[in-house]
C-alpha positions in Angstrom: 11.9 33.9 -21.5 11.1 30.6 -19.8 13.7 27.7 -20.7 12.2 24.9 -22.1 13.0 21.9 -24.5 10.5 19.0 -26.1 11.1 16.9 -22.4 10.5 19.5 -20.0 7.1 20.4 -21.5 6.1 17.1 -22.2 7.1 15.7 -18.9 5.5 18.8 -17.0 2.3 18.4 -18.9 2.1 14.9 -18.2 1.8 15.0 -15.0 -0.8 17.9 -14.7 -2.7 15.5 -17.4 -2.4 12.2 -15.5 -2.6 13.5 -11.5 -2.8 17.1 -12.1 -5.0 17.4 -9.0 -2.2 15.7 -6.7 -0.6 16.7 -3.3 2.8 15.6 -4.6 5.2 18.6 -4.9 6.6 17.5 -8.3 3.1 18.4 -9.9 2.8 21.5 -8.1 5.7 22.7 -9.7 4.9 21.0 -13.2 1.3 23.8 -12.8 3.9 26.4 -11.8 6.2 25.6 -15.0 3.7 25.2 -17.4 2.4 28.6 -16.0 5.8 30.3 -16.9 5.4 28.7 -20.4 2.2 30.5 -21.1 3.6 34.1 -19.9 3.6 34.0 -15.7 6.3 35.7 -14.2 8.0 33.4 -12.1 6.8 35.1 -9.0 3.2 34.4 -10.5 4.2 31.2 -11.0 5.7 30.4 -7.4 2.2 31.5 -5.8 0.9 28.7 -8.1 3.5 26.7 -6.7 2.8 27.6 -3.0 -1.3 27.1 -2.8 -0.8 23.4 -4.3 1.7 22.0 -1.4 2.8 22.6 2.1 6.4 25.0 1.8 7.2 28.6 1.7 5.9 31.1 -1.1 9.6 32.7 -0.9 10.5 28.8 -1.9 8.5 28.4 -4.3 9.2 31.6 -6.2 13.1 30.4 -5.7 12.3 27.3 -7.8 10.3 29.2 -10.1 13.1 31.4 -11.1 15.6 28.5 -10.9 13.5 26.2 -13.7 12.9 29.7 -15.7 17.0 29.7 -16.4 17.3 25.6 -16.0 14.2 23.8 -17.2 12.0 21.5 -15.5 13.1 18.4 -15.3 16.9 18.9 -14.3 15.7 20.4 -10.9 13.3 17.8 -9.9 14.2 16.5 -6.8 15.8 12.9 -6.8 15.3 9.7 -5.1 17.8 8.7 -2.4 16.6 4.9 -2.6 15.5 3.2 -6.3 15.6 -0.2 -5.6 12.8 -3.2 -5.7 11.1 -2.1 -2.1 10.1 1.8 -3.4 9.0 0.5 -6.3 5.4 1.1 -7.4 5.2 -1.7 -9.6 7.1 -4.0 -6.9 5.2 -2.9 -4.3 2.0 -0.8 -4.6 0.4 -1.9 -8.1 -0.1 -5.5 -6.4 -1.2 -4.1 -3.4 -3.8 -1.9 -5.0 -4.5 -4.4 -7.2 -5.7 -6.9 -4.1 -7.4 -4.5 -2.7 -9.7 -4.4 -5.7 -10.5 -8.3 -5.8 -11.5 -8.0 -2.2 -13.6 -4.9 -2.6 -15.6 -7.4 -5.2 -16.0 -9.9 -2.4 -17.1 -7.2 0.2 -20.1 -6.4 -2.5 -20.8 -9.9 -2.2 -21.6 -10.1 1.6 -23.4 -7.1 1.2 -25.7 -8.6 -0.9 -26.0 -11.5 1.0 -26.5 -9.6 4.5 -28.1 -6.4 3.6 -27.3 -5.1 7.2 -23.7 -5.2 7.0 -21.9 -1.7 5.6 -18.4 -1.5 4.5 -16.0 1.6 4.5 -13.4 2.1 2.1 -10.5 3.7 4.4 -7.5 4.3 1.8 -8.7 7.5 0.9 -8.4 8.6 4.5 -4.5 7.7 4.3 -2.2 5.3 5.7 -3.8 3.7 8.7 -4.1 0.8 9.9 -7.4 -0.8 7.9 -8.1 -0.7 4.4 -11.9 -1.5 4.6 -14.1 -1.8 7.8 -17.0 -4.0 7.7 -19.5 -2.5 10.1 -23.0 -4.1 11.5 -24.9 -2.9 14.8 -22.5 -1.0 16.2 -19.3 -3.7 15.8 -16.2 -2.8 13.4 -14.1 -5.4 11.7 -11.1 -3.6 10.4 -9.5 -5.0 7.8 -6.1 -5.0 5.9 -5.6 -6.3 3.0 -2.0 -8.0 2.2 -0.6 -9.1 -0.9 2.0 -11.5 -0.4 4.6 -11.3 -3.3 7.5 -12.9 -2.7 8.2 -16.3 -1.6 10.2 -16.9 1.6 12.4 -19.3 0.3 14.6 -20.1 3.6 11.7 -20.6 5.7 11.5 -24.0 6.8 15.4 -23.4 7.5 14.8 -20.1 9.3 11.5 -20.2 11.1 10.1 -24.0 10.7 7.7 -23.7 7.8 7.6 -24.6 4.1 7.8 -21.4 1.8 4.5 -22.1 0.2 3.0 -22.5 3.6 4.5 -19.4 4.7 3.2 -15.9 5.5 4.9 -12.9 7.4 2.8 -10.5 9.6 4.9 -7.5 10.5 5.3 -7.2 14.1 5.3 -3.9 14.6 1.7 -3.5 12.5 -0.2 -5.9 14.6 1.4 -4.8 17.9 -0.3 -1.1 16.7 -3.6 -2.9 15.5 -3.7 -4.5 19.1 -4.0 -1.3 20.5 -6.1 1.2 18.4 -7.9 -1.5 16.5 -8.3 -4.7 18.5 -10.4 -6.6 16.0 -8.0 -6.0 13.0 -8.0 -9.0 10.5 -5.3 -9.5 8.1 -6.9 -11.0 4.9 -4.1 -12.3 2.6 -3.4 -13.1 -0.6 0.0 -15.0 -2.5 0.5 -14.4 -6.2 4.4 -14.6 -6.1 4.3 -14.2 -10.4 2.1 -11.2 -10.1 4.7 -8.7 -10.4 5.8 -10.3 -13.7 2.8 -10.4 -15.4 2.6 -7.0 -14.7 5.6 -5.8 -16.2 4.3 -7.5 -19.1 1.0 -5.9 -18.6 1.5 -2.7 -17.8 3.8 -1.1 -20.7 0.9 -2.3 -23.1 -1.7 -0.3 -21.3 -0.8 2.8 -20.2 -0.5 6.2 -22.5 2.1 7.9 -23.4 1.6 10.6 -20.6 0.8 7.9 -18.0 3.7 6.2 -19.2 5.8 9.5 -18.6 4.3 10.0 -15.4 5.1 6.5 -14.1 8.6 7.0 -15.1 8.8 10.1 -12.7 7.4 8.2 -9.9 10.0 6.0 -9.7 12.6 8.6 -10.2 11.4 11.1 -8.3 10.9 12.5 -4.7 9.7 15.2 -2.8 6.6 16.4 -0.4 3.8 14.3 -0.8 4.8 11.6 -3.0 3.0 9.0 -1.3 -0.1 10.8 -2.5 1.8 11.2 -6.2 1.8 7.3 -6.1 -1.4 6.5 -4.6 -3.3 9.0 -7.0 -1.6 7.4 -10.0 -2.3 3.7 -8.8 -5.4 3.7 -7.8 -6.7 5.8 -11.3 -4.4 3.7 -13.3 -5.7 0.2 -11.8 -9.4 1.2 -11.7 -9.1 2.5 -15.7 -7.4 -0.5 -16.8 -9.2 -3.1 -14.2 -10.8 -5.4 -16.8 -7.4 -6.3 -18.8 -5.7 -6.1 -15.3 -8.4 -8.7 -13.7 -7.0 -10.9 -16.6 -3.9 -11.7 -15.8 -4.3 -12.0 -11.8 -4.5 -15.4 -10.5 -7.8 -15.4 -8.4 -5.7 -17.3 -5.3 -7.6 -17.4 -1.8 -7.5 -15.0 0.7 -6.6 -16.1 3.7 -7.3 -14.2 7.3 -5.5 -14.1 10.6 -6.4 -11.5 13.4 -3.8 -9.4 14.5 -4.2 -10.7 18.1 -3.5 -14.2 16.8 -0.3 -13.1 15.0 1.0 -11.5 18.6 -0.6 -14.2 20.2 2.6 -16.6 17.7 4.6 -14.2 18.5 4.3 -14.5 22.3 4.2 -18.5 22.4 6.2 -19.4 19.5 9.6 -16.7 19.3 11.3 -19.1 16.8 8.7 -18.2 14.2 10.0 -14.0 14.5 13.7 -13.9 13.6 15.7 -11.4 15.5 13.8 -12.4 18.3 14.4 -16.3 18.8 17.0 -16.7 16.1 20.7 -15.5 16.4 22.0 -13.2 13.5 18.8 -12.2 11.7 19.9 -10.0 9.1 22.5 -12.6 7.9 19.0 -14.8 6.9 16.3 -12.2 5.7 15.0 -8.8 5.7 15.9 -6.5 8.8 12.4 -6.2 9.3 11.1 -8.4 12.2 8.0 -10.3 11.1 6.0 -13.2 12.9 5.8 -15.9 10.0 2.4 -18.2 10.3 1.3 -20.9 8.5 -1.5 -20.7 5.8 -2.4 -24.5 7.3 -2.5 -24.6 10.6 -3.1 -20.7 11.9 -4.8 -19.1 8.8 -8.4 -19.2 8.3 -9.9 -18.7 4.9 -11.7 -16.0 3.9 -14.5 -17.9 2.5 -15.1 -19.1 6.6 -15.1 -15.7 7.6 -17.6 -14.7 5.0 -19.7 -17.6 5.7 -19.8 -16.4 9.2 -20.8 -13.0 8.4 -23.5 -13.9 6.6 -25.4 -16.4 8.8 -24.5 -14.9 12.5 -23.3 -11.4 11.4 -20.0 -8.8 11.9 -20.5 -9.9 15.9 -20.0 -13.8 15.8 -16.5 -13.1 13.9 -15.8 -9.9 16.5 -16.4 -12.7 19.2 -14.2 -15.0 17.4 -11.2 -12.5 16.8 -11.4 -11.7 21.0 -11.8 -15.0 22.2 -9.9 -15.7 26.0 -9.1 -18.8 27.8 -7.3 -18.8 31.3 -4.0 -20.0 31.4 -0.9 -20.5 34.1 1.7 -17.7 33.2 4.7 -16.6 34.5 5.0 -13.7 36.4 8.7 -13.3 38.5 9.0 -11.0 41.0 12.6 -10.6 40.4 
């Protein structure tokens, strides 16, 4: 007989009810538990196990006999790292969450310029772009940002006050550059966001969504990113009309990717580690060129405007324009 107690059934059929059709490991092996509870053999159970995820079938049937003895929940894999950064509520609820308002404003142009065409690109994975707005043959990829937390050593670190501050990563638009050259970065700061939502959210969700969130931030294994981004994206599309309520509708604001490495090349002091001394005494390790909403940020609303009356092009023109220039160029 199957080991089982009140939490390991509840938690395993939690997450078959909430993302039951995920990539994440965790629930393949919540399908193959739950099999095991209604009479599979724990070799049955393992193939179960084995056509939901990447892995071994001889794996799979291993944990299947393991959690048969030990239950479900003591053998879930662990995180390594807990803290604010992994955090879905930290870091991807706002994100997804920002994504959504701008989807609404995408609509918008849409309707205004019935020859534009937009792409939604997060269920592709990971890239680059979370939307691409598309008209005769140009792309303008775009990725949305949500900026969360205020830099509050700015104007001491890189020149600029922390309201008027927004980091690009380096790294990011240094890859746009090359495989997406008209990337924008549309951006939008709600630094009390992730407070209302810890306020929000408990009230919301279910008791099984509850459960399944509680895993997620406990939990690791194959696949989680897909764990997460099936919860998020179901949870924030269910529950977007009380969520819409308590998000500030702040600008966006855009920047092209060339223009943030453009900074970065003629203005070093703005990208710690790279023209300031002892970096990770100041910040985060991560190396980010910091612009200013006022002086090197355009807002959204211009861009849109631009769309509308001249089309995707004029703004594709825009993000590529070139003027010649003296450089150095040593020899030695």
């Amino acid at each position: 007989m199957t080991r089982t107690s009140p939490d390991d059934r509840h938690v395993a059929q939690a997450l078959v009810n909430v993302i039951g059709p995920s990539r994440w490991s965790v629930v393949a092996l919540a399908h193959g538990y739950l099999a095991m509870l209604a009479g599979a053999s724990p070799s049955d159970a393992g193939r179960i196990v084995f056509e939901r995820r990447t892995g071994t079938l001889k794996g799979a049937r291993e944990a299947m006999q393991l959690m048969a003895t030990a239950g479900f929940v003591s053998q879930l894999p662990g995180r390594e790292r807990t803290g604010s950064a992994e955090n879905p509520v930290t870091k991807l609820f706002p994100a997804t969450i920002t994504e959504e308002r701008f989807l609404e404003l995408l609509d918008e142009i849409k309707q205004a310029r019935p020859t534009v065409t937009y792409s939604d690109d997060r269920e592709a994975g990971h890239g680059l772009s979370d939307f691409t707005v598309r008209e005769a043959g140009e792309d303008l990829p775009i990725n949305i940002k949500n900026a969360g937390t205020r830099f509050e050593r700015a104007k001491q670190l890189v020149g600029l006050e922390p309201d008027d501050c927004i980091p690009i990563p380096a790294y990011k638009a240094n890859a746009a550059v090359e495989a997406q050259p008209n990337l924008l970065y549309v951006v939008s700061a709600d630094y009390d966001l992730v407070a209302r939502l810890k306020e929000l959210l408990p009230q919301l969700l279910s008791s099984d969504e509850a459960t399944v969130w509680e895993v997620l931030n406990k939990c690791s294994g194959t696949h989680l990113r897909n764990g997460e981004d099936d919860f998020i994206f179901s949870t924030v599309r269910k529950y977007w009309s009380a969520i819409k309520e308590v998000v500030a509708a702040n600008p966006f604001e855009v920047i092209s990717a060339r223009k943030a490495l453009r900074i970065l090349h003629t203005n070093p002091q703005r990208t710690p580690g790279i023209g300031l001394r002892a970096w990770g005494t100041g910040a985060s390790a991560e190396v980010n060129v910091h612009v200013s909403i006022k002086a090197e940020m355009t807002p959204w609303s211009a861009v849109r405007d631009r769309i509308v009356a001249k089309g995707v092009a004029d703004v594709v023109h825009a993000v590529n324009r070139k003027h010649v220039e003296e450089v150095y160029d040593p020899e030695i």
